[in-house]
N, CA, C and O of each residue as an XYZ file, in Angstrom:
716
protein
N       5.623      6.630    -20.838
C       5.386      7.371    -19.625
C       5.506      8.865    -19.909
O       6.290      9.277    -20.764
N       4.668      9.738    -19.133
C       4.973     11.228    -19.296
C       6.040     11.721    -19.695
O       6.345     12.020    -20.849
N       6.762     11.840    -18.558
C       8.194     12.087    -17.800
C       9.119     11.818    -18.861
O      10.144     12.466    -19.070
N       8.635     10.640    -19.651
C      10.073     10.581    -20.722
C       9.912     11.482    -22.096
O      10.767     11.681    -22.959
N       8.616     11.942    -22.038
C       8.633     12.943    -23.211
C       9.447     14.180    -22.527
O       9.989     14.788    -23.451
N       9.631     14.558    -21.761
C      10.093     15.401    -21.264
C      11.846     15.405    -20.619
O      12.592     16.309    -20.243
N      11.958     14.216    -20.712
C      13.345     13.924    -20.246
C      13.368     14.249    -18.554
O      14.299     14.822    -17.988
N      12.119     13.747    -17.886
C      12.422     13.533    -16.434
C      12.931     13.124    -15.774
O      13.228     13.470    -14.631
N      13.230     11.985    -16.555
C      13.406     10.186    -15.465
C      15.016      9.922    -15.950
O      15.362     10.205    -17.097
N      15.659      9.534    -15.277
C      16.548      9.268    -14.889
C      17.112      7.537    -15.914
O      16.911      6.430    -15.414
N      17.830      7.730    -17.402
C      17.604      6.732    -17.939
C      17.664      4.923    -16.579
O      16.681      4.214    -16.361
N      18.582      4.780    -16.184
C      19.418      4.217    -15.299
C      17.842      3.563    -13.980
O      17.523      2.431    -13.616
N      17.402      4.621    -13.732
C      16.304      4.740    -13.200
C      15.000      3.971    -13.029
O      14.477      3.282    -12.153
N      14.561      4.607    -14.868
C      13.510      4.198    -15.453
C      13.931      3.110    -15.892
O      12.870      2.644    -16.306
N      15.204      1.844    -16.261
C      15.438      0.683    -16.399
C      15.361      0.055    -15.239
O      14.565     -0.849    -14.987
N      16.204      0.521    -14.474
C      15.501     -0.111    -12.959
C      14.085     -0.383    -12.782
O      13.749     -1.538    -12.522
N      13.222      0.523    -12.890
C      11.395      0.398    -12.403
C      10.812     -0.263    -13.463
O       9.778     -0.899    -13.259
N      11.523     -0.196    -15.051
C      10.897     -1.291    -16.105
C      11.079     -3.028    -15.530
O      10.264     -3.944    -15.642
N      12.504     -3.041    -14.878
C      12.568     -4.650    -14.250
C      11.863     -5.222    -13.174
O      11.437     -6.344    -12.900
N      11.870     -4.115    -12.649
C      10.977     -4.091    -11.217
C       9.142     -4.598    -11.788
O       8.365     -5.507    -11.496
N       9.122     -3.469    -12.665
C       7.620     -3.791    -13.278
C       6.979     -5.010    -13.962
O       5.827     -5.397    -14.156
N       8.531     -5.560    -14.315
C       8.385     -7.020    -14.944
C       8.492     -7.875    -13.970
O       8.116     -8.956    -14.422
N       8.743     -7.965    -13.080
C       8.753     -8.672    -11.978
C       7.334     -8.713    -10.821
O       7.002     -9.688    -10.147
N       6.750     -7.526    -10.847
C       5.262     -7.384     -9.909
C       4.634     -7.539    -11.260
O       3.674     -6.776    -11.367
N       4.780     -8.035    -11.989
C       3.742     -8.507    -13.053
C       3.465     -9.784    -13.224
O       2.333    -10.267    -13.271
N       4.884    -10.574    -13.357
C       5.058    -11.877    -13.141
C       4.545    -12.758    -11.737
O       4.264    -13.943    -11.558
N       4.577    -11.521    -10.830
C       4.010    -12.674     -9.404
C       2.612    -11.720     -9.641
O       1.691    -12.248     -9.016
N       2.237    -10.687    -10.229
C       0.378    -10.880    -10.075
C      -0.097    -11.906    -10.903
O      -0.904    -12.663    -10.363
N       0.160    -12.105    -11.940
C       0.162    -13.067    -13.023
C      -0.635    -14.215    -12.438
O      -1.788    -14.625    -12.571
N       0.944    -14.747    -11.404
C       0.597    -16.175    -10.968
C      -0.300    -15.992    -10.037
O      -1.198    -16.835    -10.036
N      -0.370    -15.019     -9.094
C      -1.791    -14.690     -8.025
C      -2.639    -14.713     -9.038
O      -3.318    -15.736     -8.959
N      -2.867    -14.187     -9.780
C      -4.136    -14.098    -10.740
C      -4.771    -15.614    -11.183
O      -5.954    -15.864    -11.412
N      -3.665    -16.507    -11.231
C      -4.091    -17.416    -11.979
C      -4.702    -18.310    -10.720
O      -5.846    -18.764    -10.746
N      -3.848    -18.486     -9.693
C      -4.610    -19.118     -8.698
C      -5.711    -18.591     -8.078
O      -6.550    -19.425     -7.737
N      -5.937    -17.489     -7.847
C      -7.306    -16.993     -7.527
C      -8.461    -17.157     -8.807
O      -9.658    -17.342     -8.586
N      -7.884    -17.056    -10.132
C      -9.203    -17.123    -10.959
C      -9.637    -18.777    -10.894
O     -10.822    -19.111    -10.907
N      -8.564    -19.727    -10.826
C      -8.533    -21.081    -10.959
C      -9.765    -21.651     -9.711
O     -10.780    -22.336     -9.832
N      -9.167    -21.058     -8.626
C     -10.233    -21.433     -7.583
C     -11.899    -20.898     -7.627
O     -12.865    -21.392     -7.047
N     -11.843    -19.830     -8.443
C     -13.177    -19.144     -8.575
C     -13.638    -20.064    -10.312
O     -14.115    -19.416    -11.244
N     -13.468    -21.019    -10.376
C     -13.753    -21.537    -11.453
C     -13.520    -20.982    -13.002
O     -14.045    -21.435    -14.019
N     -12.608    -19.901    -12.900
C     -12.034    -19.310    -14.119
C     -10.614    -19.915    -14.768
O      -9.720    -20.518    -14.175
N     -10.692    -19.601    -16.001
C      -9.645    -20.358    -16.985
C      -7.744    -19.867    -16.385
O      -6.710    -20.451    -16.708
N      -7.870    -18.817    -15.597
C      -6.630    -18.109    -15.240
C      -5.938    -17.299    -16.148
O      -4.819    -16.848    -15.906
N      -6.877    -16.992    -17.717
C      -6.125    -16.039    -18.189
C      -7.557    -14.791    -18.315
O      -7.937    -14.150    -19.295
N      -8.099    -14.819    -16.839
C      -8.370    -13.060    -17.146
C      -7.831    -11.939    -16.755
O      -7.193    -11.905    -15.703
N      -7.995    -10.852    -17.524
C      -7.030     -9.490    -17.163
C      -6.825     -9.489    -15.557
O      -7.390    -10.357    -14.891
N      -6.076     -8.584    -14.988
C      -5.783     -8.489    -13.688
C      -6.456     -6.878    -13.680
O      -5.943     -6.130    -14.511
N      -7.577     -6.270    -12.800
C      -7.954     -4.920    -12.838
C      -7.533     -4.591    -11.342
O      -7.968     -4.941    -10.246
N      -6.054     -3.412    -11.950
C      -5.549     -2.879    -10.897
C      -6.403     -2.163     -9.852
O      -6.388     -2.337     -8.633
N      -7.261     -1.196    -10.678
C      -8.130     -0.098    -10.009
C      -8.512     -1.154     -8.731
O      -7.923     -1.077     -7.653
N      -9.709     -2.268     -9.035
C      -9.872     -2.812     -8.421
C      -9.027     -3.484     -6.991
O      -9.526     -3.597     -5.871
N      -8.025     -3.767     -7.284
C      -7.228     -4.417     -6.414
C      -7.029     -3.548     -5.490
O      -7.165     -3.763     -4.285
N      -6.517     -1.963     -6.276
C      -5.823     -1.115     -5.513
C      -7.230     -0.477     -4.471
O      -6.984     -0.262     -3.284
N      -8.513     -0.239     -4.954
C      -9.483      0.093     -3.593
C      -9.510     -1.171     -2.498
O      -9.816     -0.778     -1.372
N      -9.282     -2.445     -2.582
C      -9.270     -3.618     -1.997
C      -8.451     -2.881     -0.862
O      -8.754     -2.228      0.136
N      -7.000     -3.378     -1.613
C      -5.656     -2.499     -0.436
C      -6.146     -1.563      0.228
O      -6.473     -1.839      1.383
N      -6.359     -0.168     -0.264
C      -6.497      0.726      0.396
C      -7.611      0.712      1.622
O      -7.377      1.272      2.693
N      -9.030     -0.095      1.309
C      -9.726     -0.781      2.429
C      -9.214     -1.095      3.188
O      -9.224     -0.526      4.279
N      -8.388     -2.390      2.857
C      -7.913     -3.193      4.028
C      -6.789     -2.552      4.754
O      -6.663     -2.748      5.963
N      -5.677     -1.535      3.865
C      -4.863     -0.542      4.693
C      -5.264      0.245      5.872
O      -4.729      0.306      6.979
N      -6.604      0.997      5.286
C      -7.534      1.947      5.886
C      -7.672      0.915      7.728
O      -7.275      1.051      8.885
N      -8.141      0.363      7.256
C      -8.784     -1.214      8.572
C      -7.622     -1.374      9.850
O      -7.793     -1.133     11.044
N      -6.638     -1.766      9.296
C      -5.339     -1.773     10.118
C      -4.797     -0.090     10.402
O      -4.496      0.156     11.570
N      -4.728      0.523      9.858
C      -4.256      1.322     10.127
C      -5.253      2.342     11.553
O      -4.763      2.642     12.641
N      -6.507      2.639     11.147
C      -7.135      2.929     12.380
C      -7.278      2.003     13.305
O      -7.406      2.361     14.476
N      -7.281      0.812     13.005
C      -6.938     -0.304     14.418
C      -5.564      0.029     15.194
O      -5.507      0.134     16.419
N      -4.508      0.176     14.357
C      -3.205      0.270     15.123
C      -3.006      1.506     15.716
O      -2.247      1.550     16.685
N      -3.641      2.708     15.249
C      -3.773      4.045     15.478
C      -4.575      4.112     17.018
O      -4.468      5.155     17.664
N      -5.082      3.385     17.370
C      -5.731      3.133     19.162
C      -4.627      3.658     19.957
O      -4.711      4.743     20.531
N      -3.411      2.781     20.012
C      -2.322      2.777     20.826
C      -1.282      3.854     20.729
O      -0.838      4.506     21.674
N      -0.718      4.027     18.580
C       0.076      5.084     18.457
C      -0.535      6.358     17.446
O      -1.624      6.207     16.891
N       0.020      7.228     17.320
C      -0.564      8.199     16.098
C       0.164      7.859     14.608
O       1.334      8.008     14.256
N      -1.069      7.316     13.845
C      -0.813      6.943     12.641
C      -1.606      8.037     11.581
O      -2.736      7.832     11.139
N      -0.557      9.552     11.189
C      -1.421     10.359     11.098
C      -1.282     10.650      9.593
O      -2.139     10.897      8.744
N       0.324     10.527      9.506
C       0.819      9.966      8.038
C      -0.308      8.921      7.135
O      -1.244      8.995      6.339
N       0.356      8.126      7.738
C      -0.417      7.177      7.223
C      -2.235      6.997      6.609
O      -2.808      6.538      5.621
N      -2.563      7.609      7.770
C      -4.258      7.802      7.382
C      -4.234      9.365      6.503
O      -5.378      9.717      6.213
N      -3.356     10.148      6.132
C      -3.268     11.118      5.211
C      -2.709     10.516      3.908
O      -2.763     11.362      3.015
N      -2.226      9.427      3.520
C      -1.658      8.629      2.462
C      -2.896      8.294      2.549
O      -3.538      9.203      2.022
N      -3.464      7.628      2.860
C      -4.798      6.775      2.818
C      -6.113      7.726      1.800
O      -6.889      7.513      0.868
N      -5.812      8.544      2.476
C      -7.247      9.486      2.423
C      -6.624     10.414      0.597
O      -7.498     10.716     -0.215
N      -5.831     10.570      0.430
C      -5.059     11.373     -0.734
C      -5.289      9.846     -1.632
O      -6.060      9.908     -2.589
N      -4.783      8.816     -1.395
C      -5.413      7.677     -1.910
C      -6.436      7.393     -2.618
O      -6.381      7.190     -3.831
N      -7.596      7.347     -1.843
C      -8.773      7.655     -2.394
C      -9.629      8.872     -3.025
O     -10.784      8.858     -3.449
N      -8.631     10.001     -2.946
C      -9.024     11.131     -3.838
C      -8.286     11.034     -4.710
O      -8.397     11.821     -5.650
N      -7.495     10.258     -4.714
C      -6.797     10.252     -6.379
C      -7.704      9.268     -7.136
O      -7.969      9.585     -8.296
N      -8.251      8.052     -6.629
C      -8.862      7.122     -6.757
C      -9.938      7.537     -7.363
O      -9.998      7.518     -8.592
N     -10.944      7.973     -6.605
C     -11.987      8.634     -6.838
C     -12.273      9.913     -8.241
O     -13.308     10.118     -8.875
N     -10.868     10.613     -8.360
C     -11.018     11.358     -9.168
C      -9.538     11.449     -9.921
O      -8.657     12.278     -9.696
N      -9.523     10.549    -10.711
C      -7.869     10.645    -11.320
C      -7.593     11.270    -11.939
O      -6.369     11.396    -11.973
N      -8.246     12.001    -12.739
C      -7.879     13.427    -13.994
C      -7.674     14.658    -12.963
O      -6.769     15.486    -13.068
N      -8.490     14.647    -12.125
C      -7.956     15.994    -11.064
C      -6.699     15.753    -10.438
O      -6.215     16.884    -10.449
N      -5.669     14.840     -9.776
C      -5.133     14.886     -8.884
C      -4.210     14.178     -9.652
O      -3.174     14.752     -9.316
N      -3.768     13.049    -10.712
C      -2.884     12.614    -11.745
C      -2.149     11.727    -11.085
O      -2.374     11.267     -9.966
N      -1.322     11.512    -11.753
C       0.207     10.367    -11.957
C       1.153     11.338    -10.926
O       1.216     10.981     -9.749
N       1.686     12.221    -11.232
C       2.454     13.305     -9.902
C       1.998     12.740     -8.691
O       2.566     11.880     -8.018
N       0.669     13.432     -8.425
C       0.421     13.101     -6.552
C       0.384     12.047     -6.555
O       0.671     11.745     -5.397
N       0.169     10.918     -7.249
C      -0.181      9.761     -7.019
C       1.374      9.014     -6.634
O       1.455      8.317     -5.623
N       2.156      9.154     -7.217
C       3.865      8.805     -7.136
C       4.008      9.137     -5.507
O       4.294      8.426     -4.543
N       3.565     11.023     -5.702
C       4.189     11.517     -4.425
C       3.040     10.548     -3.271
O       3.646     10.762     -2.221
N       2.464     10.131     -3.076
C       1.488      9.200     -2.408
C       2.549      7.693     -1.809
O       2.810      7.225     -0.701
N       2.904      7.347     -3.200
C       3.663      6.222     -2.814
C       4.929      6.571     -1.871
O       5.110      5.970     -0.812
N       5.776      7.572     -2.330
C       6.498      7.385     -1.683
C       6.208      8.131     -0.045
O       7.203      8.050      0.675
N       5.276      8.664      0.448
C       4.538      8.945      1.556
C       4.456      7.492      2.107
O       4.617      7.229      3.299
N       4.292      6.921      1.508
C       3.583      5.632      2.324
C       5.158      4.179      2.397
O       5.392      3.184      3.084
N       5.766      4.832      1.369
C       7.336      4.035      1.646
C       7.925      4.666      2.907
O       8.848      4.142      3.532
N       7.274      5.954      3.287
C       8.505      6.687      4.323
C       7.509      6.312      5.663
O       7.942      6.262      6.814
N       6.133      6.067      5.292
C       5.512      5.617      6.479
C       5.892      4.071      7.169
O       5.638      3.706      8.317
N       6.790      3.063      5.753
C       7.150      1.935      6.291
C       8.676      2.307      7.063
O       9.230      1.852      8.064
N       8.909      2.980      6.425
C      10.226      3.084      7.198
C      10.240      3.676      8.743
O      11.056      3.295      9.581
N       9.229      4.652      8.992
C       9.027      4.806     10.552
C       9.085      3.736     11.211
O       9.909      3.349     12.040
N       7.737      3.056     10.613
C       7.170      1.859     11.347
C       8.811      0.938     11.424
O       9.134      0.246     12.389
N       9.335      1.065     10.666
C      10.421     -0.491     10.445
C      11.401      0.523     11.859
O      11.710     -0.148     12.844
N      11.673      1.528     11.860
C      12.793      2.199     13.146
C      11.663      2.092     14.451
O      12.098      1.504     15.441
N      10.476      2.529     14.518
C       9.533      2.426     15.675
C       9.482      1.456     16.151
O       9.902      1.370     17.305
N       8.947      0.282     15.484
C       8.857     -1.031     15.890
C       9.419     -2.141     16.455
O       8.899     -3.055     17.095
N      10.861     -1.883     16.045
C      12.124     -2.605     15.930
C      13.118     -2.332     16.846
O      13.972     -3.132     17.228
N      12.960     -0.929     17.265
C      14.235     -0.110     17.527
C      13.597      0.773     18.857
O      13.930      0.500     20.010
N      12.631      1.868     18.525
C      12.369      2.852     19.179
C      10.917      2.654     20.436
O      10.559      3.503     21.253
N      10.424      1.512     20.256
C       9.650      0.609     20.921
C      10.166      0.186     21.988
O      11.168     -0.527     22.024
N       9.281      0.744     23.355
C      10.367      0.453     24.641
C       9.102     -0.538     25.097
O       8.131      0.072     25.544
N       9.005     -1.879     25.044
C       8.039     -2.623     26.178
C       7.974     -2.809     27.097
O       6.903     -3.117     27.620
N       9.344     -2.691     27.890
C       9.465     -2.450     29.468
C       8.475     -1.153     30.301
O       8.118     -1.224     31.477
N       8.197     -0.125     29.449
C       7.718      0.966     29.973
C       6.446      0.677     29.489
O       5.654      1.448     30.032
N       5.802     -0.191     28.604
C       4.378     -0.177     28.483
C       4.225     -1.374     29.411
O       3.037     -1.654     29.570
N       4.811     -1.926     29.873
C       4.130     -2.949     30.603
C       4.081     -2.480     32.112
O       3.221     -2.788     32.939
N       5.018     -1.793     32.268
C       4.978     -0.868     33.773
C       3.434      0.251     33.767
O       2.678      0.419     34.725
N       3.339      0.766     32.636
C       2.127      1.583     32.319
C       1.036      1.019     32.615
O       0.213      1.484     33.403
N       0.890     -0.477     31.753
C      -0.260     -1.264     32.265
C      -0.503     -2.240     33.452
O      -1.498     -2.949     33.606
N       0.586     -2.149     34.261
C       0.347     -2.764     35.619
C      -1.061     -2.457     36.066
O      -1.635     -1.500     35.545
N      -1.633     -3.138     36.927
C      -3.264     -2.453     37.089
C      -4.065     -2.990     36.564
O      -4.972     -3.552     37.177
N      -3.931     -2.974     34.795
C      -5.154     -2.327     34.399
C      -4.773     -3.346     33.295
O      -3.990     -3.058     32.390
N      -5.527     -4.857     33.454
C      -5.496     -6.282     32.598
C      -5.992     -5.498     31.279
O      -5.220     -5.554     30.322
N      -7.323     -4.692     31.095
C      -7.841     -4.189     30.044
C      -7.164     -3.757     29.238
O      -7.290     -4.389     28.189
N      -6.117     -2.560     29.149
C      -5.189     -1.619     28.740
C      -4.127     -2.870     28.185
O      -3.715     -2.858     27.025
N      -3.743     -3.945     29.168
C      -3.169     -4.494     28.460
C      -3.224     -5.636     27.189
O      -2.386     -6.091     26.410
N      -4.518     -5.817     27.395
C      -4.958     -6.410     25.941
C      -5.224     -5.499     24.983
O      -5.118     -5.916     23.830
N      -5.497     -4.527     25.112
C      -5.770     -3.181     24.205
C      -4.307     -2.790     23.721
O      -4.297     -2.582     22.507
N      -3.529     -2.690     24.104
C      -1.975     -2.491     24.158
C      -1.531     -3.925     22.791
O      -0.992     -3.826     21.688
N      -2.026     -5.045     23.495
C      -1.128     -6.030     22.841
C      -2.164     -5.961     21.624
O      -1.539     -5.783     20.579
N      -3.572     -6.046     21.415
C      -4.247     -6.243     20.163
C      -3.717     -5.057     19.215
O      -3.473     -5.400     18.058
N      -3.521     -3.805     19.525
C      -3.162     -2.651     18.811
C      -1.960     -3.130     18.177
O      -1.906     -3.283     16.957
N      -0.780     -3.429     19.115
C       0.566     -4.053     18.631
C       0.289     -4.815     17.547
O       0.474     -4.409     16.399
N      -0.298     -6.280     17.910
C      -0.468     -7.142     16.631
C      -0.967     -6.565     15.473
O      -0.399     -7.023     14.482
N      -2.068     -5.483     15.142
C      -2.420     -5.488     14.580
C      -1.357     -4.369     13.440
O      -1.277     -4.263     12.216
N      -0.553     -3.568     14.806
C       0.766     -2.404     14.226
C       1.603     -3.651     13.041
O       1.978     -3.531     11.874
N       1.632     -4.606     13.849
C       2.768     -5.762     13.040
C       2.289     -6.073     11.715
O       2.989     -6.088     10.703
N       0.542     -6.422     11.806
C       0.370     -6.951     10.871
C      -0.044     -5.730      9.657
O      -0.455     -5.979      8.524
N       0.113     -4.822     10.051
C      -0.146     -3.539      8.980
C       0.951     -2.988      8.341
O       0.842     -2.059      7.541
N       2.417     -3.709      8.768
C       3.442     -3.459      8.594
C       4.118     -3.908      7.378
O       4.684     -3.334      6.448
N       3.759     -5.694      7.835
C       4.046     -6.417      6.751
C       3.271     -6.070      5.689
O       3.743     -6.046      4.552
N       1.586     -5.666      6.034
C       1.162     -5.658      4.609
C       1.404     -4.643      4.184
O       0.659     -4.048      3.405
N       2.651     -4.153      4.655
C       2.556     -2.228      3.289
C       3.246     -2.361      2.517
O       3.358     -1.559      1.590
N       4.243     -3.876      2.694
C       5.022     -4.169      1.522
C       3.845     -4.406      0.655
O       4.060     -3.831     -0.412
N       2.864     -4.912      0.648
C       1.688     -5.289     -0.541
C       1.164     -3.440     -0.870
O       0.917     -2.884     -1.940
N       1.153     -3.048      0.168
C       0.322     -1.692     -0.443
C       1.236     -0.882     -1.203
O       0.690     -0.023     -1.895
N       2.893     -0.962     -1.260
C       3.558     -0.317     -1.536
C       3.588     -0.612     -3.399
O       3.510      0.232     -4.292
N       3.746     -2.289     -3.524
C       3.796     -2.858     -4.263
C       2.640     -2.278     -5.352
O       2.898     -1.789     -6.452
N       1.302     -2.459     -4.763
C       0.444     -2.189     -5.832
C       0.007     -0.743     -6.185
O      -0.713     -0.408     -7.126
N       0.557      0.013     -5.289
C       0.695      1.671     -5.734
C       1.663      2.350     -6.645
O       1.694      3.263     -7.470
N       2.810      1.034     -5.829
C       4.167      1.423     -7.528
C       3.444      1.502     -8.761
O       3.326      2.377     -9.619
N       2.761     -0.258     -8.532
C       1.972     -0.663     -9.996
C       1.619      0.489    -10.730
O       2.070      1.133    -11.677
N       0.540      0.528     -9.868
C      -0.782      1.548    -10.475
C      -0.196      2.798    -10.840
O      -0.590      3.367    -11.858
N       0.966      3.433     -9.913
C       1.533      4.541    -10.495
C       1.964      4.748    -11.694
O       1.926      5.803    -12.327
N       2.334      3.840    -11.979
C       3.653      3.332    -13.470
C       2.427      4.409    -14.573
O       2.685      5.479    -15.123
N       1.129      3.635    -14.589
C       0.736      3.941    -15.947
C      -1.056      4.098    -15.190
O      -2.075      3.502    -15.540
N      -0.825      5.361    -13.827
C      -2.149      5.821    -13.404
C      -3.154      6.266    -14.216
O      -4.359      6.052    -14.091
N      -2.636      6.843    -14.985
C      -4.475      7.448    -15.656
C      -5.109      6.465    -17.066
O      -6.193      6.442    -17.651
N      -3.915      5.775    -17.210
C      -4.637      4.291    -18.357
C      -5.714      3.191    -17.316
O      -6.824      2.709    -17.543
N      -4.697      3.081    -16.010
C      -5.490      2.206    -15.347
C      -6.310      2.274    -14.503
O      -6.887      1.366    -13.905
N      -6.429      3.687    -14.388
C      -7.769      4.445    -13.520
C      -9.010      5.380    -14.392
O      -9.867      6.184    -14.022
N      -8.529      4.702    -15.980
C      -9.566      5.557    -17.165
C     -10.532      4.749    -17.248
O     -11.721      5.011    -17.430
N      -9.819      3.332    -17.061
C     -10.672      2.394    -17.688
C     -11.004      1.598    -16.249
O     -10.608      0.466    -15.972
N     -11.419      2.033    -15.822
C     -12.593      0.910    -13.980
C     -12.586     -0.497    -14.882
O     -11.758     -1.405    -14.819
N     -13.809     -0.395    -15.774
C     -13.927     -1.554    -15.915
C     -13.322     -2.369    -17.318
O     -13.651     -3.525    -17.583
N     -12.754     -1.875    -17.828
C     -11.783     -2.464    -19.054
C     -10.748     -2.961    -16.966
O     -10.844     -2.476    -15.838
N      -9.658     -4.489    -17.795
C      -8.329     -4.117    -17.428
C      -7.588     -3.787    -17.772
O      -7.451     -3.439    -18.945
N      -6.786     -3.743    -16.935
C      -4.765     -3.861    -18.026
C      -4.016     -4.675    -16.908
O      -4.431     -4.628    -15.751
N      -3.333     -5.138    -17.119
C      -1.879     -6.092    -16.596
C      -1.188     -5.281    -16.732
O       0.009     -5.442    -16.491
């Protein structure tokens, strides 16, 4: 990694995120193998992060302006969008923003986990939507969809760590992989 030619990282640290890394390797692994298995593949082809990681960021992108109807998800669609300019152009924008990206989008789960849980008053949205049946399906589809964009940022978080670890090997090569 960069950072350790330089004595950045934190030994203690960087053993921590090496176990961690062995561990989101071991469960893409086995995703890998059941998805290639069902697509009629042997289950040992490479896993191509790049790939995966525009997947996520799609499907992040999707939920996130869906849930954004009801609240302002402004963070979030600015992680998104820095996302795909790192994506798009990885020698300009590097391994740095790309880190600082992730953890943008760890502090965007953590809103969501105090908003959702905690700071979410439903008594006052349902008084709001008295009236107006429309507003309140618009209200509840936005919600579900807040929930379900929630859970998946543990996946988006997951595969941005990934990709961070070793960004410009696995955003040099599109179509080579790496595991």
């Amino acid at each position: 990694m960069e950072e350790e030619e330089y004595g950045d990282v934190n030994p203690q640290f960087h053993a921590k995120e090496k176990e961690m890394e062995q561990k989101i390797d071991e469960l893409a692994k086995k995703a890998n193998v059941i998805f290639q298995t069902r697509q009629g593949g042997t289950g040992d082809e490479p896993i191509f992060w790049a790939k995966i990681l525009e997947v996520v960021l799609w499907i992040y992108m999707v939920l996130t302006i869906l849930s954004s109807i009801i609240r302002p998800e402004f963070m979030s669609l600015t992680c998104i969008a820095i996302g795909f300019l790192s994506v798009g152009d990885p020698y300009r924008f590097g391994r740095r923003t790309f880190r600082i990206v992730t953890a943008g989008i760890l502090t965007t789960f953590v809103y969501d986990l105090i908003w959702l849980f905690w700071l979410r008053n439903s008594d006052s949205e349902i008084f709001e939507d008295s009236g107006s049946s429309g507003l309140y399906w618009i209200r509840t589809f936005c919600m579900i969809v807040a929930y379900i964009s929630f859970f998946f940022r543990i996946i988006v978080i997951a595969v941005f760590w990934k990709v961070s670890l070793n960004f410009i090997s696995l955003m040099k090569g599109r179509g080579s992989a790496a595991s």
